[in-house]
C-alpha positions as CSV (number, residue, x, y, z in Angstrom):
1,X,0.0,0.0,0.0
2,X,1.1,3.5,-0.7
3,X,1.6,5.4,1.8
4,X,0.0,9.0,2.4
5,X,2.4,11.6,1.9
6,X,2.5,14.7,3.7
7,X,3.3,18.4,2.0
8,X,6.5,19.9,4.7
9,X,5.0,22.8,6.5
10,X,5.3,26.4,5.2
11,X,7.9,28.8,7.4
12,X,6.2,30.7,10.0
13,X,6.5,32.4,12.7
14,X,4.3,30.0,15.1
15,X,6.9,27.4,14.2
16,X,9.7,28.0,16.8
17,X,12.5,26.0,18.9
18,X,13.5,26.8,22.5
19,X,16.4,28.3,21.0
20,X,14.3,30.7,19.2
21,X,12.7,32.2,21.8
22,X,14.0,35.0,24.1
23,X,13.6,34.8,27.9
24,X,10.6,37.2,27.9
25,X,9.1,35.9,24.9
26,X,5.5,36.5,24.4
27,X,5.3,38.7,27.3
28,X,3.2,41.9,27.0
29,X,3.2,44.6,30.3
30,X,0.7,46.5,30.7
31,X,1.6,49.8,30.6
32,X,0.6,52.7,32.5
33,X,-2.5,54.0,29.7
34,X,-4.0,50.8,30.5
35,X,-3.6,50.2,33.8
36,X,-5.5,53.8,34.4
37,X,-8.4,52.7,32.3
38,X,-8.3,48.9,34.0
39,X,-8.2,50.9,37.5
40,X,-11.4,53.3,36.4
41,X,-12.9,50.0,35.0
42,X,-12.4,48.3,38.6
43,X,-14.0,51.2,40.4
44,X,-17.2,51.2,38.3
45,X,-17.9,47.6,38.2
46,X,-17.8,48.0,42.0
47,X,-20.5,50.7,41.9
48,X,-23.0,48.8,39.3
49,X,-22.5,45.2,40.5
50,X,-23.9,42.3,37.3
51,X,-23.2,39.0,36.9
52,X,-20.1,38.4,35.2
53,X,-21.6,36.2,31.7
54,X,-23.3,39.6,31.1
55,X,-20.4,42.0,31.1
56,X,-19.2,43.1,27.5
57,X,-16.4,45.6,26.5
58,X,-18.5,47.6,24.3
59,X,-20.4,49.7,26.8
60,X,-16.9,50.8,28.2
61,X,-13.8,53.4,26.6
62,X,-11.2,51.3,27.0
63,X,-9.2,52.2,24.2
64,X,-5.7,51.4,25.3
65,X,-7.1,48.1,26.5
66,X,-8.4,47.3,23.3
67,X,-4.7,48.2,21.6
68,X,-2.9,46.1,24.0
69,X,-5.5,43.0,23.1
70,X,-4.9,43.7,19.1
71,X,-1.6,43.5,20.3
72,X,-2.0,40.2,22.1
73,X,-3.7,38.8,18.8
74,X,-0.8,39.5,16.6
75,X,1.2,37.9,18.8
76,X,-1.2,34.8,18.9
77,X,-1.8,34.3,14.8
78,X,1.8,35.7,13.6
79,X,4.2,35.3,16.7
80,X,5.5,32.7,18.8
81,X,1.4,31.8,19.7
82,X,1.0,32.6,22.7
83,X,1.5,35.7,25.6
84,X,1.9,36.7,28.8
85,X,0.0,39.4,30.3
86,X,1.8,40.9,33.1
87,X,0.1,41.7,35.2
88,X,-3.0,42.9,37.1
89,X,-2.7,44.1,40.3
90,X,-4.6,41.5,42.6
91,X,-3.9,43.2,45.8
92,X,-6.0,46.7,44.4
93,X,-8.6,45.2,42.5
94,X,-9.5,41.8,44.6
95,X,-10.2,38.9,43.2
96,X,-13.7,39.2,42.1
97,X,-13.1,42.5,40.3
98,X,-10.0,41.1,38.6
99,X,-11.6,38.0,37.5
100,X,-14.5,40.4,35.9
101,X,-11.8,42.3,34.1
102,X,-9.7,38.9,33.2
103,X,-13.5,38.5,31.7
104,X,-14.0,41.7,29.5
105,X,-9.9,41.5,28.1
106,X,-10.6,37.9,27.0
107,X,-13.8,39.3,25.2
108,X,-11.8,41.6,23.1
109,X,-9.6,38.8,21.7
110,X,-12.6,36.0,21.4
111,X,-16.0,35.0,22.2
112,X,-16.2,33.0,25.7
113,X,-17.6,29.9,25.4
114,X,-19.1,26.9,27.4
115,X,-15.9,24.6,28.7
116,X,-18.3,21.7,29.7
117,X,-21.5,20.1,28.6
118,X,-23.4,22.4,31.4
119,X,-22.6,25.1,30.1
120,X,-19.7,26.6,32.2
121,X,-18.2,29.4,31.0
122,X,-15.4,30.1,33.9
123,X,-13.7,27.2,34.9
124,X,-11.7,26.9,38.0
125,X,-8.5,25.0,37.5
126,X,-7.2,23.5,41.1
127,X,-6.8,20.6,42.8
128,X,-9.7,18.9,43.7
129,X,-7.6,15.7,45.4
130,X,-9.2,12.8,42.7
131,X,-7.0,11.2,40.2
132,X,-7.5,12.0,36.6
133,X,-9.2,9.2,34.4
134,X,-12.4,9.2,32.3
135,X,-15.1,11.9,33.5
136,X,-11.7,13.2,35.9
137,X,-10.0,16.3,34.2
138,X,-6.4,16.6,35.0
139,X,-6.3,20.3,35.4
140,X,-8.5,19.5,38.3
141,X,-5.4,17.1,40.1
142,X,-2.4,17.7,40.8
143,X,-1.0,15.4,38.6
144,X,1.7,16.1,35.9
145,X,0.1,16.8,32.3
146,X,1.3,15.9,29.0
147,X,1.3,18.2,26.1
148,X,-2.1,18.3,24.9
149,X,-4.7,20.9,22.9
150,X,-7.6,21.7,25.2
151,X,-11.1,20.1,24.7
152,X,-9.2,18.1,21.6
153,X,-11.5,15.2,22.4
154,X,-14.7,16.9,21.5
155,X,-15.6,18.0,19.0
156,X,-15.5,22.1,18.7
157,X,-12.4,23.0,20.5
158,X,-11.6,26.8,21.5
159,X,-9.3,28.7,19.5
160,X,-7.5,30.6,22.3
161,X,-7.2,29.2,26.4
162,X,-6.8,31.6,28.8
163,X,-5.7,31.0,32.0
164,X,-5.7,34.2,34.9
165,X,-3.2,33.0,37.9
166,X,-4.7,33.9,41.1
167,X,-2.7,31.5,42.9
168,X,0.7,29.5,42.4
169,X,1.3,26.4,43.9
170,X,3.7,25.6,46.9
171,X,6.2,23.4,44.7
172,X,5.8,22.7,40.9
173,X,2.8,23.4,38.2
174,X,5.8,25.1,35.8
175,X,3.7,25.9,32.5
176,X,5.1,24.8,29.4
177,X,4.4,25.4,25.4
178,X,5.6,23.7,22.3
179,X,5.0,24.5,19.0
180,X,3.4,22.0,17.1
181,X,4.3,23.3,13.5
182,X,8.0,22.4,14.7
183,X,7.2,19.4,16.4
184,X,5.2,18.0,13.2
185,X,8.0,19.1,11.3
186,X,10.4,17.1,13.7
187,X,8.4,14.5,13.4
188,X,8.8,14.1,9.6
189,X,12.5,14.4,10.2
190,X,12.9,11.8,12.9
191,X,9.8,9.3,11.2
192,X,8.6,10.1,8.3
193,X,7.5,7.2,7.9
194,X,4.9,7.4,10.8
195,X,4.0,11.3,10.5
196,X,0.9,10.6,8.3
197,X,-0.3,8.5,10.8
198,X,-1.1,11.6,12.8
199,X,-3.0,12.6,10.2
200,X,-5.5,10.0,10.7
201,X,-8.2,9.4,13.0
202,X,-7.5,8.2,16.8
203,X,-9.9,7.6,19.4
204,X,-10.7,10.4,22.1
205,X,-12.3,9.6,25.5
206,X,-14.9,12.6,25.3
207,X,-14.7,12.5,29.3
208,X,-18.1,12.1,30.2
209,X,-18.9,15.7,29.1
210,X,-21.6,14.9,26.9
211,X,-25.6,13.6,26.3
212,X,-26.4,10.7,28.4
213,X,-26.9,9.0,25.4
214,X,-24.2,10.6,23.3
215,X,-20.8,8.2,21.7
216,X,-18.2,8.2,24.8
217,X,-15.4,8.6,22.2
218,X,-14.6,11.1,19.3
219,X,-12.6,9.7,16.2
220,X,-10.6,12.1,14.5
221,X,-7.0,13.0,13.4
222,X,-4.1,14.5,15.9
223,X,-3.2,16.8,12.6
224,X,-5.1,18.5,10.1
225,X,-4.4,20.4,7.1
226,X,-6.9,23.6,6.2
227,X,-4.4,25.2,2.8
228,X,-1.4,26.2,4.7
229,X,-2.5,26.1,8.4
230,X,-1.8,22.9,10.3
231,X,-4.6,22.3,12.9
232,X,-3.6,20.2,16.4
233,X,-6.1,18.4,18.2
234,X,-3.3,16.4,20.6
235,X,-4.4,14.4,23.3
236,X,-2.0,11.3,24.1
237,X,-3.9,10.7,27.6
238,X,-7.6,10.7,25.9
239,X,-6.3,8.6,23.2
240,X,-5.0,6.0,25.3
241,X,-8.4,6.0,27.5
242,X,-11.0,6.6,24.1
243,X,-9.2,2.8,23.4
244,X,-9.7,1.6,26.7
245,X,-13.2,3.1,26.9
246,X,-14.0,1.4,23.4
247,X,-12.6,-1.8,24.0
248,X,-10.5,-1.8,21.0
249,X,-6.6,-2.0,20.6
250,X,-5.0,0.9,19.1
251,X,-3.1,-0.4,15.7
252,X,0.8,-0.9,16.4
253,X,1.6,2.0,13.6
254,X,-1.0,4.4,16.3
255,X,0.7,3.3,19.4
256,X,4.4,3.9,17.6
257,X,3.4,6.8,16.2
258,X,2.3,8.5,19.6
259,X,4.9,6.6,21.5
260,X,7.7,8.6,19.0
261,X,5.7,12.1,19.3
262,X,5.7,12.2,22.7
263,X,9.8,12.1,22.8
264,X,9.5,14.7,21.0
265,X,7.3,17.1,22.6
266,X,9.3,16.5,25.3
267,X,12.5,17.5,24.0
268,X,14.0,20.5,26.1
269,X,15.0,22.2,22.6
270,X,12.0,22.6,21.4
271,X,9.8,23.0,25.0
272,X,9.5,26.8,26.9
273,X,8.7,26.8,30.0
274,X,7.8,29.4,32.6
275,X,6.7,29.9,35.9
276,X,3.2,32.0,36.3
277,X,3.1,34.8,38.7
278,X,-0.1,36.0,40.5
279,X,-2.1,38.6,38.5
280,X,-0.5,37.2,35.3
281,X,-2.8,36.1,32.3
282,X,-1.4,33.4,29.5
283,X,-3.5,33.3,26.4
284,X,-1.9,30.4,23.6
285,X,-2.9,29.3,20.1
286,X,-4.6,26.3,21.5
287,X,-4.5,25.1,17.5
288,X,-0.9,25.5,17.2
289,X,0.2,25.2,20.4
290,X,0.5,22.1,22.8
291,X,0.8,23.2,26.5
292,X,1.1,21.1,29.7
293,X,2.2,21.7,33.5
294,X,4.1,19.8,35.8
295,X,2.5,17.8,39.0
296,X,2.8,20.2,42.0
297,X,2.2,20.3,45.8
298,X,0.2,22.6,47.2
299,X,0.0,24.5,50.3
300,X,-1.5,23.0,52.8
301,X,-3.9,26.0,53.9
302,X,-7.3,25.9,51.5
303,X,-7.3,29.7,50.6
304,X,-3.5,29.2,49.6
305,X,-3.6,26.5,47.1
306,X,-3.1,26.9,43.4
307,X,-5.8,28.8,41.4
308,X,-5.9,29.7,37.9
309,X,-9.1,31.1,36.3
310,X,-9.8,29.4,32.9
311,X,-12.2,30.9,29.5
312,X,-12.2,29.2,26.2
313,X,-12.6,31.7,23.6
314,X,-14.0,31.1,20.1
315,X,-15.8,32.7,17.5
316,X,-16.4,29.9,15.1
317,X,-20.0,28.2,15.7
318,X,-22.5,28.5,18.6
319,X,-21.0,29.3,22.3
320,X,-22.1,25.5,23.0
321,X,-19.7,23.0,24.3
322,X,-20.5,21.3,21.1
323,X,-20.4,24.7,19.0
């Protein structure tokens, strides 16, 4: 049989090595213009008290706010995909005030949409002291993650994660990002003769979020190809359960194919890593981008441990978890 060949990837920007990057890379400060308007923001939103899902940016002149998000998107579509905001000031605003502006930034990149089959819209990522497994997320352990897409084992992932840092851990939870233009491309120079593979359907464990009467697994590629722009759906721990979950063994070319992309992710030239600081918000390309954290341990004090604020932000399809 012939096998599938795949066209090598375009140069671009989003395709970068460790060694690319500078120290500060994708980090944006925000500067004095728009800390003022963020600070007036804070104040009013404390006077006229809503519910958070109905606060847009349109009723409000933020116009340095807005620059420093079109900033932010530039950096997301033709940088390194992703950025660091740094930082709001926790400490003036509080936390509920800061998570409501976290809220109305995110809105000027993206849409906010629903992050499980309820309809969540802000997700709380910490420990909630359960091992991860089927209808167990692993942002909610503290368990190490691998480098994965979010919500790549549904079926209308977001196009941008957020993630607003309220918290750090006591030891661990370093945030890292690859880019999976140069991983592909990696890939095709370590196996080429297993990168197609990607390009073919796995099965996803859709982790319980879902119709009762709904298909517990998703089929569909790791890799996809729309003209020039290479679309990542990665998921080696939903992959390895959506077999389980099906009763079915994944094909030896599958299981060697993931087996050799996960060295890979994992290699320290192409990885960046960073530690988040309190008040900070990290936006990625969750198409081009894999991200993961390392397993922590938390404080032992309840209002100390590790807290990140999470919004999936898409404009494509309904705000659904299903789009």
């Amino acid at each position: 049989m012939q096998q599938t060949q795949i066209a090598p990837l375009k140069p671009t920007p989003l395709a970068w090595t460790a060694a690319d990057l500078p120290a500060d890379a994708g980090l944006l400060r925000i500067d004095d213009r728009a800390m003022v308007e963020i600070l007036t923001l804070a104040e009013e939103l404390r006077r006229n008290p809503l519910p958070i899902l109905a606060l847009r940016p349109e009723p409000f002149e933020l116009p340095n706010c807005r620059a420093l998000m079109w900033e932010a998107t530039g950096l997301l579509s033709d940088g390194p995909g992703f950025v660091i905001l740094d930082r709001l000031p926790l400490d003036r605003l509080g936390r509920e005030v800061a998570i409501q502006i976290y809220w109305l930034l995110s809105c000027m990149l993206a849409r906010p949409v629903a992050q499980k089959w309820d309809g969540t819209m802000v997700y709380d990522v910490t420990d909630k002291g359960r091992p991860p497994g089927n209808g167990v997320r692993p942002d909610v352990t503290n368990a190490q993650q691998n480098f994965h897409c979010d919500n790549s084992y549904n079926l209308c992932p977001p196009d941008y994660v957020a993630l607003f840092c309220l918290q750090t851990a006591m030891e661990g939870g370093i945030n890292g990002v690859v880019s999976l233009y140069a991983a592909h491309e990696e890939m095709r120079r370590r196996h080429p003769e297993l990168l197609a593979r990607l390009h073919e359907n796995f099965l996803f464990d859709r982790q319980r979020e879902h119709a009762p009467d709904d298909d517990k697994v998703l089929a569909h590629p790791m890799f996809e190809l729309h003209g020039e722009r290479l679309i990542g759906r990665l998921s080696r721990f939903q992959v390895v359960n959506g077999y389980k979950l099906a009763g079915q063994e994944m094909d030896p070319q599958g299981r060697a194919a993931l087996d050799a992309f996960e060295l890979i992710l994992n290699d320290t030239n192409l990885r960046h890593d960073f530690v988040f600081k309190p008040g900070q918000i990290q936006i990625i390309n969750n198409t081009a981008l894999g991200h993961m954290r390392t397993g922590f341990r938390d404080w032992p004090e309840p209002e100390r441990k590790r807290h990140l604020i999470r919004l999936w932000l898409r404009d494509r399809g309904r705000p659904f978890y299903n789009g």
